[in-house]
Structures are given as C-alpha cells and as structure tokens.
MIPA-618785 format. One record per atom (N, C-alpha, C): residue number from 1; chain; x, y, z. Coordinates in Angstrom, 3 decimals, m for minus. Layout:
<midos>
MIDO  resi  chain         x         y         z
MIDO   NUM      A         X         Y         Z
...
</midos>
This chain:
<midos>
MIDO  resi  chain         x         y         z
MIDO     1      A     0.819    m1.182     0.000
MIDO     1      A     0.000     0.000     0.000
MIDO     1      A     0.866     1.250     0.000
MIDO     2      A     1.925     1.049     0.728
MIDO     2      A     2.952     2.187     0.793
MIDO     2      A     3.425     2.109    m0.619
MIDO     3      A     4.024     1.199    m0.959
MIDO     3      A     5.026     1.712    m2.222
MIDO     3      A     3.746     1.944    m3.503
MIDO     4      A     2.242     1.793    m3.373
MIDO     4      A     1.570     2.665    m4.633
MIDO     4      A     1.555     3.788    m3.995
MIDO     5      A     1.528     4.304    m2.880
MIDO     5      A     1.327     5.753    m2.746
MIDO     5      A     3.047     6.528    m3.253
MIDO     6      A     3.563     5.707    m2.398
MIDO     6      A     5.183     6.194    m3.251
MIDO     6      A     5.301     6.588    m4.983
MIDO     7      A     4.590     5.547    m5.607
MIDO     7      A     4.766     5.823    m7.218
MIDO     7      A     3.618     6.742    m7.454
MIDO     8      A     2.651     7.224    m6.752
MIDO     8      A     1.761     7.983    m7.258
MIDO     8      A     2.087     9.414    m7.081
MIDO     9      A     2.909     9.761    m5.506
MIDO     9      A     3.573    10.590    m5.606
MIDO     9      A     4.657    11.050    m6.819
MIDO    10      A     5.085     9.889    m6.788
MIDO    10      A     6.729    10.462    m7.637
MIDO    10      A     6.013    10.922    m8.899
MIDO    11      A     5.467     9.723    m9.556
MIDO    11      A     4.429    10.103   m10.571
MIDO    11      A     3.996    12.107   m10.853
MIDO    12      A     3.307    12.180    m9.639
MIDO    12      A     2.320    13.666    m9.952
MIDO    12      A     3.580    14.395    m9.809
MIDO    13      A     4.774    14.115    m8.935
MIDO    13      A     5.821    15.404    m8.846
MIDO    13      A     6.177    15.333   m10.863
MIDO    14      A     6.277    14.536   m11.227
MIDO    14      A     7.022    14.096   m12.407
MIDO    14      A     6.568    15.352   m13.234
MIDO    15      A     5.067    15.329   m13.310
MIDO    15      A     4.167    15.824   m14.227
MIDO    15      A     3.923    17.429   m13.944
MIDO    16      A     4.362    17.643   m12.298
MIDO    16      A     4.113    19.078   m12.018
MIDO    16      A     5.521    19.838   m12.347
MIDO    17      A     6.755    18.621   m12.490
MIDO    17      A     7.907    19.794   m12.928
MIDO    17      A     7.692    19.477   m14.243
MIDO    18      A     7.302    18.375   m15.395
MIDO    18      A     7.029    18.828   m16.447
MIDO    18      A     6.004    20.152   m17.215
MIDO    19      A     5.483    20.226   m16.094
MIDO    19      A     4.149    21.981   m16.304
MIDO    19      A     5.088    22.936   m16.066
MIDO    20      A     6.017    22.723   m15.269
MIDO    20      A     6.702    24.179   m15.212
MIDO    20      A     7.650    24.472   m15.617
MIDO    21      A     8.361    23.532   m16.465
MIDO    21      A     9.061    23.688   m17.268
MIDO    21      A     8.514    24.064   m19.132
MIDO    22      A     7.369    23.057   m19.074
MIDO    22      A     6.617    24.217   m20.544
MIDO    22      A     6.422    25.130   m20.225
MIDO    23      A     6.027    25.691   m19.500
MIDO    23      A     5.632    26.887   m19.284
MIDO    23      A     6.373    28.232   m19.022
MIDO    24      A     7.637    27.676   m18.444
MIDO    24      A     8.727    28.462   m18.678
MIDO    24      A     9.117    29.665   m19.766
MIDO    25      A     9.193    28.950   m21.335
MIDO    25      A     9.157    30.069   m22.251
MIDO    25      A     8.295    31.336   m22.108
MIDO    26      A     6.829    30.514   m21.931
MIDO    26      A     5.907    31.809   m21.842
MIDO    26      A     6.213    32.855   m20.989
MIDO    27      A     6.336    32.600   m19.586
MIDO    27      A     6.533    33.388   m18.691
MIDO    27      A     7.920    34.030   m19.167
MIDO    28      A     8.942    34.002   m19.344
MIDO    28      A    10.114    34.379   m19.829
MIDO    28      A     9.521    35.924   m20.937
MIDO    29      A     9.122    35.402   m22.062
MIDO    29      A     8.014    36.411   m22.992
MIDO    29      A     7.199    37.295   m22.158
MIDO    30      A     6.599    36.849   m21.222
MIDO    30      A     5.509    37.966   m20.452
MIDO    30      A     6.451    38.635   m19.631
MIDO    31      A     7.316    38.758   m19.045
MIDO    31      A     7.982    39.310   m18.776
MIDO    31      A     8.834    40.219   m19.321
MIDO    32      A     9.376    40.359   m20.348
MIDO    32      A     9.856    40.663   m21.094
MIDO    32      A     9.041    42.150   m21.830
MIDO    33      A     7.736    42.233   m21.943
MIDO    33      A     6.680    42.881   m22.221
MIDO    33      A     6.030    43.801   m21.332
MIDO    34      A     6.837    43.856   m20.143
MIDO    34      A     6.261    44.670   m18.460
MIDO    34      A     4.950    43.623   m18.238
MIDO    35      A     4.840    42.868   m19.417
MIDO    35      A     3.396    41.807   m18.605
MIDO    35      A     3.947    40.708   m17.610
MIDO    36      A     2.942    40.049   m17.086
MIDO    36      A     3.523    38.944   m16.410
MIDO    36      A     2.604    37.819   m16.425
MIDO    37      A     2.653    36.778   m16.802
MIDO    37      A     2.227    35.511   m16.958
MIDO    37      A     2.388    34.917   m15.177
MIDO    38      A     1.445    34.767   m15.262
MIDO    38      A     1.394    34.084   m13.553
MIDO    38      A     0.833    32.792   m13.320
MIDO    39      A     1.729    31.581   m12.656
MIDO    39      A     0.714    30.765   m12.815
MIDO    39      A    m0.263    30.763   m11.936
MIDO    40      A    m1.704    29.432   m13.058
MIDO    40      A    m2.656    29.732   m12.017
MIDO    40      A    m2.513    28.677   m10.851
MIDO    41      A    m3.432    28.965    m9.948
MIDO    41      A    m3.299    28.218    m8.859
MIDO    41      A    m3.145    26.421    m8.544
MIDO    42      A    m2.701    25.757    m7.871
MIDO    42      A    m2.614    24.456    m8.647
MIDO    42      A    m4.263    23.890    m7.638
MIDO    43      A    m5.236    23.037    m8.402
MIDO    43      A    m6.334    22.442    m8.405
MIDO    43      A    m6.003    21.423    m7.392
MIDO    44      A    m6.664    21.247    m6.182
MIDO    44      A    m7.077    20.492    m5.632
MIDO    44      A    m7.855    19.077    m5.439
MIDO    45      A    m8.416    19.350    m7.268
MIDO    45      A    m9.415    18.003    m7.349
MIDO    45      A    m9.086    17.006    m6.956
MIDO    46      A    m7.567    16.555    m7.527
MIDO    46      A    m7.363    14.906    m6.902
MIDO    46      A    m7.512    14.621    m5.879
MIDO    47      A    m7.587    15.511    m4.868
MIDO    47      A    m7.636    15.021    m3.358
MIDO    47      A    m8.889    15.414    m2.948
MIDO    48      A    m9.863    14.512    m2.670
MIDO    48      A   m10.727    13.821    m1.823
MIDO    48      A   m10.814    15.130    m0.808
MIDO    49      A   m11.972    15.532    m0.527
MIDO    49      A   m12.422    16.240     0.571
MIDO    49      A   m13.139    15.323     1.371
MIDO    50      A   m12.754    15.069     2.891
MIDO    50      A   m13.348    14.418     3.582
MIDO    50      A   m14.056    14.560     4.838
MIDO    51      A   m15.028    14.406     5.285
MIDO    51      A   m15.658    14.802     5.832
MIDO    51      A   m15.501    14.487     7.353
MIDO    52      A   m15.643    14.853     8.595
MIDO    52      A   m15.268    14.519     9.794
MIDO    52      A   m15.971    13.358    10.129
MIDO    53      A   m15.456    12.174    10.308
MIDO    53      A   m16.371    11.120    10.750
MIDO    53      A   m17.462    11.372    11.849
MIDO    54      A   m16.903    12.272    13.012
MIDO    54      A   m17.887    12.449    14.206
MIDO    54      A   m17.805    14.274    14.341
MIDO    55      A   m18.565    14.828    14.634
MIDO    55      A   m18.962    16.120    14.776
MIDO    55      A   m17.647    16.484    16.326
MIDO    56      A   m17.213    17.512    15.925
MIDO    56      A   m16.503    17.716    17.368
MIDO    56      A   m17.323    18.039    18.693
MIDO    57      A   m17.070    17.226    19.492
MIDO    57      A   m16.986    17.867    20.580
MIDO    57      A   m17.809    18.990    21.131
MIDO    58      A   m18.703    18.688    21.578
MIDO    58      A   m19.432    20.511    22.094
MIDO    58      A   m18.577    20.735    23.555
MIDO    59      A   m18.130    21.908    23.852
MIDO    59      A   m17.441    22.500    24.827
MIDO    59      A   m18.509    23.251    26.162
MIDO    60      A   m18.333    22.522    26.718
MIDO    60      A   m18.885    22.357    28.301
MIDO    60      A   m18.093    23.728    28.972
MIDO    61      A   m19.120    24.533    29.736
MIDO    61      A   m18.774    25.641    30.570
MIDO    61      A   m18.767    25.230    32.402
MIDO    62      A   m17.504    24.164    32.501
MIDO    62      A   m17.412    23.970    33.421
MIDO    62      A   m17.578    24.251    34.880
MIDO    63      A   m17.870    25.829    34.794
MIDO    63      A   m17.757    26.518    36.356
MIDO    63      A   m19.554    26.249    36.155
MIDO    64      A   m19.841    27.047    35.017
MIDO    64      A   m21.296    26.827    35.292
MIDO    64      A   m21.872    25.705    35.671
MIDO    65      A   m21.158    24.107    35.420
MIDO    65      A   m22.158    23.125    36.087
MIDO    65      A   m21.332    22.920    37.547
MIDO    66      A   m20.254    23.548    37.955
MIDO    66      A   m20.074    23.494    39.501
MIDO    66      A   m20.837    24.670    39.893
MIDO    67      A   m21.254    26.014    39.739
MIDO    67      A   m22.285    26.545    40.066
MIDO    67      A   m23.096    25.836    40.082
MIDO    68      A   m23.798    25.094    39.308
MIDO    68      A   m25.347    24.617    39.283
MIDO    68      A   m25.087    23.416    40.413
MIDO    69      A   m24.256    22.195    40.678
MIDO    69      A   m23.855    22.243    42.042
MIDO    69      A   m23.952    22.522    43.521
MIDO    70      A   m23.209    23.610    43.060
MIDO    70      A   m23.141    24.529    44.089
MIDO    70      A   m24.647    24.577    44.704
MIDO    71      A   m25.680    25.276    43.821
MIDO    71      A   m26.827    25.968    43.778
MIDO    71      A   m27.808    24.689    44.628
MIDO    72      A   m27.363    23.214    43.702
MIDO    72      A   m28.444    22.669    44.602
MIDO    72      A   m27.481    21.839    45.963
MIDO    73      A   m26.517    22.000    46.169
MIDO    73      A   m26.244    21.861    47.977
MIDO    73      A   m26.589    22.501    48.343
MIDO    74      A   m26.943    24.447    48.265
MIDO    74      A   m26.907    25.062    49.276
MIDO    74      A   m28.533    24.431    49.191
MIDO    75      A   m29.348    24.523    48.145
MIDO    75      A   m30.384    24.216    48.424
MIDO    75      A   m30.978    22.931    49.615
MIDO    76      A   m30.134    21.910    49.645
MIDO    76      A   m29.976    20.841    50.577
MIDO    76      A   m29.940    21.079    51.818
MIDO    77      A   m29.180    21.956    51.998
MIDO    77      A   m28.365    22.034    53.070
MIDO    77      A   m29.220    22.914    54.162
MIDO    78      A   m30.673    23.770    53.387
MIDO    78      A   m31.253    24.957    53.576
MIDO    78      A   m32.709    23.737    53.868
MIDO    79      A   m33.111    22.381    53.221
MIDO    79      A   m33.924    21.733    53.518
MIDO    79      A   m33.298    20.781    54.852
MIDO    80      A   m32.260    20.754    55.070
MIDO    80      A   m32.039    19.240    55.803
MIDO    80      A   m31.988    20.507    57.489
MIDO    81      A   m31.847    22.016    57.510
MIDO    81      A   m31.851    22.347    58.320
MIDO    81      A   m33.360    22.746    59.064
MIDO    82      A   m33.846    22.996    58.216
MIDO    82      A   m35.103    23.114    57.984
MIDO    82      A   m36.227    22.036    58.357
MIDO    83      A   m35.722    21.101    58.046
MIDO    83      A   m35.944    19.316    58.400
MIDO    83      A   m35.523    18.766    59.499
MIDO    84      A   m34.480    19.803    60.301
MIDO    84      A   m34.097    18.931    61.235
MIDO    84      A   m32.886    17.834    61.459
MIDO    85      A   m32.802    17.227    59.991
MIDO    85      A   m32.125    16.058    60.124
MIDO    85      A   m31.335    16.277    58.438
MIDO    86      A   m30.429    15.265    57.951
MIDO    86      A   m29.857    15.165    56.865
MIDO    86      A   m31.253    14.614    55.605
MIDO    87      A   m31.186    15.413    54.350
MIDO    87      A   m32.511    14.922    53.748
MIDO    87      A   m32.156    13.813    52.793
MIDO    88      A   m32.650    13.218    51.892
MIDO    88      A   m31.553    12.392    50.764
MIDO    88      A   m31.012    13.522    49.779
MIDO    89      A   m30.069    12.758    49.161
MIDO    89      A   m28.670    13.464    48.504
MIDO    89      A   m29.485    13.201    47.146
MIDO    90      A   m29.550    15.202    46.474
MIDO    90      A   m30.096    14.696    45.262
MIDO    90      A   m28.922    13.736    44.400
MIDO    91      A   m29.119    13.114    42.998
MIDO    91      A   m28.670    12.502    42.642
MIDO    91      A   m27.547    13.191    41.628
MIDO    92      A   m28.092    14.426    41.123
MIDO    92      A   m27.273    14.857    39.998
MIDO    92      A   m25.623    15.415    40.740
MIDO    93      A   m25.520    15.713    41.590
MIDO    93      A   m24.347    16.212    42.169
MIDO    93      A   m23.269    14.464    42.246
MIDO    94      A   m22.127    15.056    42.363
MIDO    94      A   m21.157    14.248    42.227
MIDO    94      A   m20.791    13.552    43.131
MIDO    95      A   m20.169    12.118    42.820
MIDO    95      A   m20.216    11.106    43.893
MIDO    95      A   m19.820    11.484    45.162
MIDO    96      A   m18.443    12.136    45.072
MIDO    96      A   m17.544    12.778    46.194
MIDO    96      A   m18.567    13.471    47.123
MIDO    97      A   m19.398    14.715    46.209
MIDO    97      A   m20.162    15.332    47.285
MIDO    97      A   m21.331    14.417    47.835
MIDO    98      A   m21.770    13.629    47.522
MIDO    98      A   m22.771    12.128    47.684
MIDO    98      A   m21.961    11.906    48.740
MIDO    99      A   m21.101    11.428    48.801
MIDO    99      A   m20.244    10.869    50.137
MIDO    99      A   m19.885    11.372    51.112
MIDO   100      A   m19.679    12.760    50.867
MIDO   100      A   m19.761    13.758    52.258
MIDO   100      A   m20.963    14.519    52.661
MIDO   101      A   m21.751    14.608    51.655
MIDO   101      A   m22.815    15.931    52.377
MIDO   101      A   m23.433    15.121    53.930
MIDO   102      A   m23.717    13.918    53.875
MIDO   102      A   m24.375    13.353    54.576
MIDO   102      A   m23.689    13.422    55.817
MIDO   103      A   m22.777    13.713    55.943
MIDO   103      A   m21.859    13.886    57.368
MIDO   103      A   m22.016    15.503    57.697
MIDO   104      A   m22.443    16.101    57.289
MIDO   104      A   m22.293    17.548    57.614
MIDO   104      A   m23.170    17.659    59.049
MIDO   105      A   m22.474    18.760    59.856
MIDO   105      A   m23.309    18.533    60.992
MIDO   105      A   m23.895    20.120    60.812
MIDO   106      A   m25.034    20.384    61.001
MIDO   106      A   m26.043    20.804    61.191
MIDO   106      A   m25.012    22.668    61.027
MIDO   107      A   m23.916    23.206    61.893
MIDO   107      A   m23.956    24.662    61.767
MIDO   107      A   m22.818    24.230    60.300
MIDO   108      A   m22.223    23.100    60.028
MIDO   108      A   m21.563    23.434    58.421
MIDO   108      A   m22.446    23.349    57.456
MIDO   109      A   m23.836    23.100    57.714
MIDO   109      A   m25.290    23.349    56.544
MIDO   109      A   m25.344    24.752    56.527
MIDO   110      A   m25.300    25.099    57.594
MIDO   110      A   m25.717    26.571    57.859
MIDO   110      A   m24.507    27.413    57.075
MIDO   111      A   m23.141    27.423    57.532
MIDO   111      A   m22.316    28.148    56.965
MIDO   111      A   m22.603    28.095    55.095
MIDO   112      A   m22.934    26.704    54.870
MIDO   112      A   m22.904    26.329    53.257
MIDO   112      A   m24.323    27.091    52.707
MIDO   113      A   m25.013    27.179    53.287
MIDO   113      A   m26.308    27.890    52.661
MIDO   113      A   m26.284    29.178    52.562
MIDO   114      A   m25.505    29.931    53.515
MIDO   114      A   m25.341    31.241    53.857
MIDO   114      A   m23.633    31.584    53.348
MIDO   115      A   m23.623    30.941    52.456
MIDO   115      A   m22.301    31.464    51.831
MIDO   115      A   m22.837    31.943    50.285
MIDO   116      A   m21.480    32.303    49.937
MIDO   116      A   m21.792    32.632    47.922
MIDO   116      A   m22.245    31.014    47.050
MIDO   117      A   m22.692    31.347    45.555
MIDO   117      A   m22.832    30.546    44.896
MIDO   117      A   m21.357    29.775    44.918
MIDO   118      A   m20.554    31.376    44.790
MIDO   118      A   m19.146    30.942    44.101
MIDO   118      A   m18.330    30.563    45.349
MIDO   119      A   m18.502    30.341    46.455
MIDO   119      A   m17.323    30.397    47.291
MIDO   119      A   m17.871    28.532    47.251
MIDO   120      A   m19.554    28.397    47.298
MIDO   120      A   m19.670    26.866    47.618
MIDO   120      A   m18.904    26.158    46.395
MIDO   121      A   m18.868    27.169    45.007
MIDO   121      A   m18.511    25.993    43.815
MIDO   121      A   m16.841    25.736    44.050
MIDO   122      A   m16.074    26.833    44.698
MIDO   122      A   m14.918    26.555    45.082
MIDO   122      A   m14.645    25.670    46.044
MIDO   123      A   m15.327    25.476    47.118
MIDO   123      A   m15.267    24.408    48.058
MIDO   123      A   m15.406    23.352    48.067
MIDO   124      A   m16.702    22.919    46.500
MIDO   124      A   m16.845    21.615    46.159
MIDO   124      A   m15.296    21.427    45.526
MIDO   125      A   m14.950    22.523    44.489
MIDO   125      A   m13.841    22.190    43.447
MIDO   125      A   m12.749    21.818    44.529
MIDO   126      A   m12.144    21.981    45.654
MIDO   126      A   m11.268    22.020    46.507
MIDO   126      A   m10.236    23.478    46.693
MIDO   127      A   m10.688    24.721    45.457
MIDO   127      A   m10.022    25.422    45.460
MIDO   127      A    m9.777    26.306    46.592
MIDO   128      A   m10.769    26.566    47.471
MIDO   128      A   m10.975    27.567    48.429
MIDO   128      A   m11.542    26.696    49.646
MIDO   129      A   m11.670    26.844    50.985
MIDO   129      A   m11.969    26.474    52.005
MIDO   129      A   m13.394    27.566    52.556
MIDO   130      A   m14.252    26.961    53.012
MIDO   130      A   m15.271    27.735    53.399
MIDO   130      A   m14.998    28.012    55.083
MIDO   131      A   m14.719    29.213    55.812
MIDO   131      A   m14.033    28.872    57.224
MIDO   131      A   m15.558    27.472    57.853
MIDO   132      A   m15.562    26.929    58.505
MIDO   132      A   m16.367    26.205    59.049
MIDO   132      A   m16.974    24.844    58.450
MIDO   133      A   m16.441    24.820    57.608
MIDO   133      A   m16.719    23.324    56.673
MIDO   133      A   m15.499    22.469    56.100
MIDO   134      A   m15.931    21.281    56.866
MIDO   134      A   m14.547    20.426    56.305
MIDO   134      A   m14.711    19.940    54.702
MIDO   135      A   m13.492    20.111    54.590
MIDO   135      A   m13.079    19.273    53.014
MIDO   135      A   m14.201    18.304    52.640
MIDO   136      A   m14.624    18.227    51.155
MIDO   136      A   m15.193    17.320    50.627
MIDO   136      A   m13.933    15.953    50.744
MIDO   137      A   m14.806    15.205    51.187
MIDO   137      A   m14.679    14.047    51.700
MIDO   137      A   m15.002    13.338    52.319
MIDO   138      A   m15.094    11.557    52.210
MIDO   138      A   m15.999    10.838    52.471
MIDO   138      A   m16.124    11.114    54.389
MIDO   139      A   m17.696    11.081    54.765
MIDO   139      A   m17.560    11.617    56.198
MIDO   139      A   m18.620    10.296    56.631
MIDO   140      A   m18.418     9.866    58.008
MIDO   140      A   m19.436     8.802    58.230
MIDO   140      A   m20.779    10.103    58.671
MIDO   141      A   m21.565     9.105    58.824
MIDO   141      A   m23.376     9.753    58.697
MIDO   141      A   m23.253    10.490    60.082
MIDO   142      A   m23.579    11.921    59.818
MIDO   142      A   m23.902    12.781    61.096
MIDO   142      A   m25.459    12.422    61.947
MIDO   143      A   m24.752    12.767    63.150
MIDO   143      A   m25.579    12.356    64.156
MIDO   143      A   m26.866    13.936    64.684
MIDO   144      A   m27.187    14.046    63.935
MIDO   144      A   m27.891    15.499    64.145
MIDO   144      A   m28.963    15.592    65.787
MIDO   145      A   m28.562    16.630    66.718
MIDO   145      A   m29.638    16.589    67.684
MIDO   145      A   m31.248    16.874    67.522
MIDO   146      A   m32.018    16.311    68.220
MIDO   146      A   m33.584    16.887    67.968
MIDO   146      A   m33.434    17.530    68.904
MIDO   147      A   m33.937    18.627    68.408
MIDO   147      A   m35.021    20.159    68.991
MIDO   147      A   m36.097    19.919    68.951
MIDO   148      A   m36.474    20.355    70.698
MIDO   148      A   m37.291    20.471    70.631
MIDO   148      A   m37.769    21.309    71.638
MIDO   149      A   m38.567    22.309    70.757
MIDO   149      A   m38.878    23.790    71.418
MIDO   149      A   m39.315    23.858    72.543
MIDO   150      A   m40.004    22.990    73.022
MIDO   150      A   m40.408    22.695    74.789
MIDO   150      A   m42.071    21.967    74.860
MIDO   151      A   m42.563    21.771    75.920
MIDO   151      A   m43.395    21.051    75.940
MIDO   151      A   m44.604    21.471    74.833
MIDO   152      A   m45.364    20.106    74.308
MIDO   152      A   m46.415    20.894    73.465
MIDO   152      A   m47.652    19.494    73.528
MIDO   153      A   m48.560    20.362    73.581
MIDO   153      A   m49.601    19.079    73.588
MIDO   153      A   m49.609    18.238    72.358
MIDO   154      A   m50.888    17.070    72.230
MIDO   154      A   m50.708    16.806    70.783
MIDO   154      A   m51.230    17.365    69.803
MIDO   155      A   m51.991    18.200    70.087
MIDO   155      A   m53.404    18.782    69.458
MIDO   155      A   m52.550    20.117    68.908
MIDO   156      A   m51.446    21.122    69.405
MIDO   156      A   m50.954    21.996    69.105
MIDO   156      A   m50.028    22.003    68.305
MIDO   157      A   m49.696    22.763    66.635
MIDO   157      A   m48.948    22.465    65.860
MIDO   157      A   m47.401    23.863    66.330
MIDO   158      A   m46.602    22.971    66.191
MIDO   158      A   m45.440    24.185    66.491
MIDO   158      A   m45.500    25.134    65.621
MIDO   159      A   m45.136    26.230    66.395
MIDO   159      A   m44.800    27.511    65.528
MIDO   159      A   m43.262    27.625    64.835
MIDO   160      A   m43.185    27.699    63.164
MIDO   160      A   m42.630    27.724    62.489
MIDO   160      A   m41.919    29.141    61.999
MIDO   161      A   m40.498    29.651    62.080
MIDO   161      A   m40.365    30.485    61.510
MIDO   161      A   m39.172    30.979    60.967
MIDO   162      A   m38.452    31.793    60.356
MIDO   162      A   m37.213    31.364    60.046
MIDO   162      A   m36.150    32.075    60.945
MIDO   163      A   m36.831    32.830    62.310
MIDO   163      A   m35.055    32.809    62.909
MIDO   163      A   m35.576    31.381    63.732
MIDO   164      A   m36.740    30.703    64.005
MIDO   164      A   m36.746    29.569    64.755
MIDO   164      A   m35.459    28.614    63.838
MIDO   165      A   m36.023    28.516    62.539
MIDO   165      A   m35.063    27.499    61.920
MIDO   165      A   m33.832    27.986    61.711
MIDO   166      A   m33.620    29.301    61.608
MIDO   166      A   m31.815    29.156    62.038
MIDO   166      A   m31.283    29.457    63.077
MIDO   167      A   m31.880    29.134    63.672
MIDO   167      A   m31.380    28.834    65.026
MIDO   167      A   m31.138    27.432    65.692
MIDO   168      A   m31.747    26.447    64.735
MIDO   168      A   m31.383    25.028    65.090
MIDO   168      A   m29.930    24.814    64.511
</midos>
C-alpha cells in the first residue's frame, strides 16, 4: 500500500515539474513585455475532501455546572436544616459530594447555605476552604440533635419560623 502511494507521488511530482518547465518560455516572454504571466493556482481536485467522521466535541462551561452544584447543595443544606435532620442526597451532584454531604453537621449546613454561589462551587472544586466546613470528603453519617422547642400538647402544631429554623 505504501510503495503505490510512493509511485503515485513520484508520478504527480514528475508531471508538475514537467508543467513548469513548458511553461517556462511563456513566462520568460511575459515578462519581457512589463506583462507577467502568472501561474494559475494548482487544483485540488485529486484530493478527496473528507468529511469529519464524528462532529466535534461541544465545549462544556465547566464553572457553570459546579455553580449549578453549588446551587443545589446550598439548596440541601437549607432543607435538611429546615428538616431537622440530613434529607436524601439529590442525585445529579457528584459522587464525592454524595459521600460527604451526609456527614455535615447541622452549623456546616448553615455556613454552606449562607455562603456565595461561588465560594460553595470553590469548596466543592477544593479550590478555596469555606471557614467552618470540612473538606469534601468521604464523612461517616452525622448524628444530628432533635429540637425540641419545649413542651407541646398533641393537638398543638409548632410555631414555624425562620429565625426559629436558624437557630437550630
């Protein structure tokens, strides 16, 4: 397969210094005249235009899906305090954070909800430290305390509100 591409090469060189050598006189004459004979461009036909087997690549805006991330821990982190307890781990976030959120104890929810979009997407990324939250990493299951606001009959529904809930 190699040595026909070898003779097909040598071949077309053969034929492209025979073109420029006829052609020689002319140009010699146009010159000669203040004209100039120029050659034209050399044709491409023999070679095959081919088409990309697979479409490239679409280019992913990486911070934006650690923002989006970001966006739904704090959201988590703003229900499981809210809840009382750790809630389930949505699914779309990444294994690593799957493996730690569930250890978070109750005031590193708080710091994570009440921080930036961007400081949480740095904290997932490992770039930045949030003061009050440990490293993503695998954490065993937090032991969260129940609150409970003080005696209440059964018939009476607690009063709900949000410095009550951040204050748990």
């Amino acid at each position: 397969m190699h040595i026909l591409s070898a003779i097909a090469g040598a071949l077309r060189s053969v034929f492209a210094a025979g073109r420029a050598v006829m052609s020689l006189p002319f140009r010699l004459l146009g010159s000669i005249g203040e004209g100039g004979y120029v050659m034209p461009p050399e044709d491409d036909e023999d070679e095959p235009i081919v088409a990309q087997a697979t479409p490239p690549a679409p280019v992913f805006d990486l911070q934006e899906i650690w923002r989006d991330h970001a966006i739904v821990l704090q959201s988590w982190c703003a229900d499981a305090v809210a809840m009382g307890g750790p809630m389930p781990i949505p699914p779309r976030l990444p294994r690593a954070v799957q493996q730690w959120a569930p250890g978070l104890s109750p005031d590193e929810c708080r710091e994570i909800y009440r921080s930036s979009e961007t400081a949480v997407s740095a904290h997932l990324q490992g770039l930045f430290d949030i003061p009050g939250v440990r490293k993503v990493a695998p954490l065993p299951l937090a032991n969260w305390p129940i609150d409970v606001a003080g005696p209440q009959s059964d018939d009476a529904e607690p009063v709900l509100t949000i410095d009550a809930l951040l204050a748990r």
